[in-house]
C-alpha positions as CSV (number, residue, x, y, z in Angstrom):
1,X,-18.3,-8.5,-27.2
2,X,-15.9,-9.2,-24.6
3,X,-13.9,-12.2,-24.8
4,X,-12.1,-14.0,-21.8
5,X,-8.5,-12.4,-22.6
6,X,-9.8,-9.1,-22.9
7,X,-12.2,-9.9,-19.3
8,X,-8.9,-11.2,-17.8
9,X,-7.3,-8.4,-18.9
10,X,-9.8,-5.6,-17.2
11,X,-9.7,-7.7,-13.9
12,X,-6.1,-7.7,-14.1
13,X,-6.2,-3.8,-14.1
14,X,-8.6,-3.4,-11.8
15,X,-6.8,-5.5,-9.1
16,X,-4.1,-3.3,-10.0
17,X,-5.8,-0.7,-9.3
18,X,-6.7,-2.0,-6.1
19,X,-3.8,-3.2,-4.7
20,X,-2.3,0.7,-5.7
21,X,-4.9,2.5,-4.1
22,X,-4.9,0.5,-0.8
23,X,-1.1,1.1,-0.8
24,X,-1.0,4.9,-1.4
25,X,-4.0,4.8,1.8
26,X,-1.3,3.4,3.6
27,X,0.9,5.5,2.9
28,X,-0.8,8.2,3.3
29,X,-2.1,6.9,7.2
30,X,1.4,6.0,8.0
31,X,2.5,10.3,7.6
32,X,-0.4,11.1,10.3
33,X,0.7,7.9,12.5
34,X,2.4,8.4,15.7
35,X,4.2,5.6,18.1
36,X,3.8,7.0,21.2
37,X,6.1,5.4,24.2
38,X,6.0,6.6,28.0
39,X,8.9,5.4,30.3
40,X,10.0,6.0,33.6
41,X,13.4,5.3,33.5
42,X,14.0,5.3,37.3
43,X,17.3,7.5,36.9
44,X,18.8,5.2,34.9
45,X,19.3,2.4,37.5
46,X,18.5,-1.2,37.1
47,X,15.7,-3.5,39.3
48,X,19.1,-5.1,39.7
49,X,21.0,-2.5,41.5
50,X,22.9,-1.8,38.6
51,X,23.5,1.2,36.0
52,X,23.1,0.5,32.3
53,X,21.5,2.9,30.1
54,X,21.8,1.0,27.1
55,X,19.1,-1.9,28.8
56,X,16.8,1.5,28.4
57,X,17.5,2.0,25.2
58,X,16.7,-1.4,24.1
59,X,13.5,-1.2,25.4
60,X,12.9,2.1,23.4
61,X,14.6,0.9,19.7
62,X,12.6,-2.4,20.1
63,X,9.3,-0.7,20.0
64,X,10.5,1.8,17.7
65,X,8.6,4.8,18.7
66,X,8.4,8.7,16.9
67,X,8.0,10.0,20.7
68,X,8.9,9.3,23.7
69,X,8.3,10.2,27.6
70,X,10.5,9.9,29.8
71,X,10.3,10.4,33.7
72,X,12.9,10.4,36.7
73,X,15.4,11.7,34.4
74,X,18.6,12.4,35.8
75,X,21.2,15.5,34.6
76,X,24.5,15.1,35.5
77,X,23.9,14.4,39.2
78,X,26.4,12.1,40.9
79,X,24.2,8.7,41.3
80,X,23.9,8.9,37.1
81,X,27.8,9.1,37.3
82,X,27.1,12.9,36.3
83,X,25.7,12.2,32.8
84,X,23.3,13.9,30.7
85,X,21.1,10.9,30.4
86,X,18.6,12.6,28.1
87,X,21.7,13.0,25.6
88,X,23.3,9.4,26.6
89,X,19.5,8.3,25.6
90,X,19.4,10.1,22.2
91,X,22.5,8.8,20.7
92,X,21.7,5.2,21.8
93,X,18.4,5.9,20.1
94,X,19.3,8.0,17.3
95,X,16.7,10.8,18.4
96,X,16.2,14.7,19.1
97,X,16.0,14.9,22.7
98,X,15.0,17.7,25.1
99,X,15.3,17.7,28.9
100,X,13.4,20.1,31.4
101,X,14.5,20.6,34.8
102,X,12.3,19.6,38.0
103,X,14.4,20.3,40.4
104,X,18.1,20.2,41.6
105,X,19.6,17.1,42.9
106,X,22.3,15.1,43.8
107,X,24.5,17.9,42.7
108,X,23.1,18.1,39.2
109,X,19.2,17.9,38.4
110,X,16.1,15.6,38.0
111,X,13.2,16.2,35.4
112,X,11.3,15.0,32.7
113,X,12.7,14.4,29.3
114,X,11.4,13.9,24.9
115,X,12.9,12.2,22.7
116,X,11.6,13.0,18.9
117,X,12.2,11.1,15.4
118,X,10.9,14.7,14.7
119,X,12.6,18.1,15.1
120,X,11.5,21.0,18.0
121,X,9.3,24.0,16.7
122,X,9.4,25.7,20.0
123,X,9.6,23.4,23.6
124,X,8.9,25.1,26.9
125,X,9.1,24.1,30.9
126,X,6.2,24.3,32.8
127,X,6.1,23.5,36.7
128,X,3.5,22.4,38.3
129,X,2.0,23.0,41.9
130,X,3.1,21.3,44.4
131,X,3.1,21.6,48.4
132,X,6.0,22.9,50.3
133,X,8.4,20.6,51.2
134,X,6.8,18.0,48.6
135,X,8.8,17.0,45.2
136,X,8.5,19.5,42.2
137,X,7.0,18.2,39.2
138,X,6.6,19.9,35.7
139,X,5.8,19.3,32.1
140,X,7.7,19.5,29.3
141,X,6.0,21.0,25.8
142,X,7.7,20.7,22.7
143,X,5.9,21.4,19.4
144,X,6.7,19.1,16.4
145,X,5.4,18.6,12.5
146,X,4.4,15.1,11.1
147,X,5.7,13.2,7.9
148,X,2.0,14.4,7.1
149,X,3.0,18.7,7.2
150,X,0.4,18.6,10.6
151,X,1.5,20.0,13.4
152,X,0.9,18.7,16.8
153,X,1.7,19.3,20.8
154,X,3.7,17.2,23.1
155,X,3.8,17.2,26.5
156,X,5.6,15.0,28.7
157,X,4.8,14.8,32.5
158,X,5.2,12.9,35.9
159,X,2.9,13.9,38.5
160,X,3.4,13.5,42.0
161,X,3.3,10.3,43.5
162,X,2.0,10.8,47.6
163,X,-1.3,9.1,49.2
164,X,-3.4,12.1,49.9
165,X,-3.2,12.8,46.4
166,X,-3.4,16.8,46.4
167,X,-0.4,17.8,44.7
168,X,-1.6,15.3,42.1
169,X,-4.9,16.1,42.0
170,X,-3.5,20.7,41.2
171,X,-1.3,19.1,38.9
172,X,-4.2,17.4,36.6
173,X,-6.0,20.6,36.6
174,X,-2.9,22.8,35.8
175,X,-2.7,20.8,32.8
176,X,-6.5,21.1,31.7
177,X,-5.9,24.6,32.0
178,X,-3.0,25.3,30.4
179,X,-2.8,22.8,27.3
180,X,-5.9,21.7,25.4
181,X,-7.2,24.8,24.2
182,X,-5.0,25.2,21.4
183,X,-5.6,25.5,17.7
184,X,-3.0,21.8,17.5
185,X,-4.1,18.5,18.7
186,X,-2.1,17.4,21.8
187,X,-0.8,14.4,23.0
188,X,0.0,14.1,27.0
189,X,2.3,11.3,28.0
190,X,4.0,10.5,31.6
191,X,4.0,8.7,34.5
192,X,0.4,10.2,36.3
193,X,1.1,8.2,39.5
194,X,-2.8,7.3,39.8
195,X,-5.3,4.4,38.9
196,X,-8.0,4.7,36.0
197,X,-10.9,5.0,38.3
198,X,-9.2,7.7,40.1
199,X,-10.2,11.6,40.9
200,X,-6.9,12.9,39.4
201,X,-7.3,10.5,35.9
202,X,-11.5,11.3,35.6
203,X,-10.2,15.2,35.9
204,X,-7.7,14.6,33.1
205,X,-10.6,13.0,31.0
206,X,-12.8,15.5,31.4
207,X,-10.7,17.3,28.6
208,X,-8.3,14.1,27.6
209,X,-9.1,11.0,25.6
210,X,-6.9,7.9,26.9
211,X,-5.6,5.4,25.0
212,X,-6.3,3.0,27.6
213,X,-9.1,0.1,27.4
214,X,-11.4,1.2,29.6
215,X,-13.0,-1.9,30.7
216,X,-9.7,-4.4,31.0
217,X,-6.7,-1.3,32.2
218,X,-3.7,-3.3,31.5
219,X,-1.1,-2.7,34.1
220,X,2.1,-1.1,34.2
221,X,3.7,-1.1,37.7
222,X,5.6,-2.6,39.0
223,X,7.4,-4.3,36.2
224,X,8.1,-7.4,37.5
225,X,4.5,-8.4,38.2
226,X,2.2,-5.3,36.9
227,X,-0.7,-5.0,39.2
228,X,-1.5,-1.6,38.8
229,X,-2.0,1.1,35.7
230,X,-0.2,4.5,36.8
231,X,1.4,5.3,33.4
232,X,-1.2,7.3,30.3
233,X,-0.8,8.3,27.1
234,X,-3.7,10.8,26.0
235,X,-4.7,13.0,23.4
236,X,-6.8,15.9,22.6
237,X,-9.2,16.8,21.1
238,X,-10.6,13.4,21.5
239,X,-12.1,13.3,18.1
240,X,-9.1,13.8,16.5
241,X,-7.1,11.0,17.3
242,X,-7.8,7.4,16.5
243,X,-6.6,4.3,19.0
244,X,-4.7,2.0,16.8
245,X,-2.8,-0.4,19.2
246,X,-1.6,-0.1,22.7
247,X,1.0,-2.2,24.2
248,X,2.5,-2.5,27.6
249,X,6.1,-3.6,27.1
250,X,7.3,-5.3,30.1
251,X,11.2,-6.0,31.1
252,X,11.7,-6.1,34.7
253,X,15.1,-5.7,34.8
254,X,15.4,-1.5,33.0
255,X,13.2,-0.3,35.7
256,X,10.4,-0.7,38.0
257,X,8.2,0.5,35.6
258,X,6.7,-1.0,32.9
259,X,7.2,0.9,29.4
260,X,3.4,1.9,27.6
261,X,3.2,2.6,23.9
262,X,0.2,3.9,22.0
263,X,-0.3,4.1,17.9
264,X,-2.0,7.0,16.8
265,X,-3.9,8.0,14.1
266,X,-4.3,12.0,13.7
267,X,-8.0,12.0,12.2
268,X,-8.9,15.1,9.8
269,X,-9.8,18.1,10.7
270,X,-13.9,18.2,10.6
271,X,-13.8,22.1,11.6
């Protein structure tokens, strides 16, 4: 017969037991976790006029993100006071960076940039289309391993930003054939330049999920009073990655845009 010392007792352990369990889960979600953060940095000028990287940076270590996208990313041309601004960026962070070439500029160059908590596999530079005479564009791939020993693809983009919408439009579909066919989920990251409701963002999500809400977009541009969503974080395959916050993280002065961050869950493998 069990008396109430010894029925104390077993609850005791099983709360124990509890409490353990729920924290190894935890710990266990938290190695197949990623905070994803997309940022156009607007070549690391101020709203204000001025040049201060380290206003960017804040924005970044605040939300303290595993990955991060950047766009208008300046190397060493002569407006950025000829600094590598992907490099400048990763020391204030404390990350791995990695910074792919768009185009030449202002006597240096002007890309697309990562910046990793995690260490480069293998990274690559992809241009996209674009019409003559209109800005060039790429994507940047670089893949990584989790905490969790899963590997997974980053790409980091910034498509173009014109009306008509047709260099934008060849962009989207360079990237659904290029990227999510893979045998490692993906996650796609940038400034896409284009409303929810859009032809070049239905394209993407033909292929993509988006961590967006779907019914109430928040906006992200411009950053001091948001009216519009241009800036995505995606992933693929869409079962394979679980929405557990988004944020739009809005400081008007470090650019014009507004910074986006995603957590994601990488979900097991059903296959």
């Amino acid at each position: 017969m069990i008396n109430k010392f010894h029925f104390r007792f077993l609850l005791s352990l099983c709360f124990i037991f509890m409490v353990k369990t729920q924290a190894q889960d935890k710990k266990a979600e938290s190695k197949n976790t990623v905070r994803v953060l997309t940022f156009n940095i607007l070549h690391g000028a101020t709203t204000q006029g001025s040049f201060d990287l380290d206003v960017i940076a804040k924005v970044i270590n605040d939300v303290n993100p595993d990955l991060v996208a950047l766009q208008e990313v300046d190397f060493k041309t002569n407006r950025a006071h000829k600094l590598d601004l992907t490099t400048e960026l990763a020391l204030r962070t404390k990350m791995t960076s990695l910074f792919a070439k768009a185009m030449d500029y202002d006597g240096g160059e002007y890309g697309e940039a990562i910046l990793s908590k995690y260490s480069f596999i293998k990274t690559r530079n992809v241009p996209l289309p674009h019409s003559h005479g209109n800005e060039p564009k790429a994507a940047v791939e670089a893949s990584l391993v989790l905490a969790s020993a899963d590997t997974i693809i980053f790409i980091a983009t910034h498509l173009d930003h014109l009306k008509d919408g047709t260099d934008r439009y060849n962009q989207a579909k360079m990237i659904n054939e290029l990227f999510p066919h893979g045998n490692h989920p993906m996650i796609l990251a940038g400034d896409l330049n284009d409303v929810p409701k859009s032809k070049t963002i239905k394209l993407l999500k033909e292929e993509w999920g988006a961590s967006f809400d779907e019914k109430s977009p928040e906006p992200t541009f411009p950053s001091n009073n948001p009216k519009i969503k241009i800036d995505y974080i995606m992933f693929y395959p869409k079962d394979r990655w679980k929405v557990i916050e988004t944020k739009v993280i809005q400081d008007s002065i470090a650019s014009d845009h507004c910074a986006y961050l995603s957590v994601l869950q990488l979900l097991p493998d059903k296959n």
